[in-house]
C-alpha positions in Angstrom: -3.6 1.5 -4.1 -1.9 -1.9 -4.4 -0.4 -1.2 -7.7 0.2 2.9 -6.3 3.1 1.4 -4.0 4.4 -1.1 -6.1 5.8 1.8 -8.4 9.4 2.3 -8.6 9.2 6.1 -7.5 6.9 4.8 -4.3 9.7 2.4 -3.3 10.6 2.4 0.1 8.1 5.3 0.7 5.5 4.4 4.0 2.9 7.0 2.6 2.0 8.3 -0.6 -0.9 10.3 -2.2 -3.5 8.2 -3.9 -6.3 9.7 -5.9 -5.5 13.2 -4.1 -5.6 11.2 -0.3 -2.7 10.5 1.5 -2.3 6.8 2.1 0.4 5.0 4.1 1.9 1.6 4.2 -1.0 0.4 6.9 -4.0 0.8 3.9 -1.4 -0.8 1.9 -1.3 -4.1 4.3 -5.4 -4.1 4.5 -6.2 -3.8 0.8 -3.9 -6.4 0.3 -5.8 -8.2 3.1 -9.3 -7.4 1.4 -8.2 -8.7 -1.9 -7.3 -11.7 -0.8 -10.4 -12.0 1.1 -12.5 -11.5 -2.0 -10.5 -13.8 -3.5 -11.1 -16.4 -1.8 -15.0 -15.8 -1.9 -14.8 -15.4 -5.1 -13.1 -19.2 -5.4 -15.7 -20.9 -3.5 -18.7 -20.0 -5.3 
């Protein structure tokens, strides 16, 4: 999904279609979210 937005043709779009599901710029903000979350985990153990 992350990478899904940062395509040029998805620039400046708030909601694309992902894997055949529509997705908008809100999923976008909590996958970012998550990923960083398991990052972090990831860096303490």
């Amino acid at each position: 999904m992350i990478d899904a937005f940062a395509l040029p043709e998805n620039a400046g779009k708030g909601v694309i279609k992902v894997d055949g599901k529509m997705t908008e710029l809100l999923h976008l903000e909590e996958a970012k979210r998550v990923v960083a979350v398991a990052e972090a985990i990831s860096q303490t153990t």
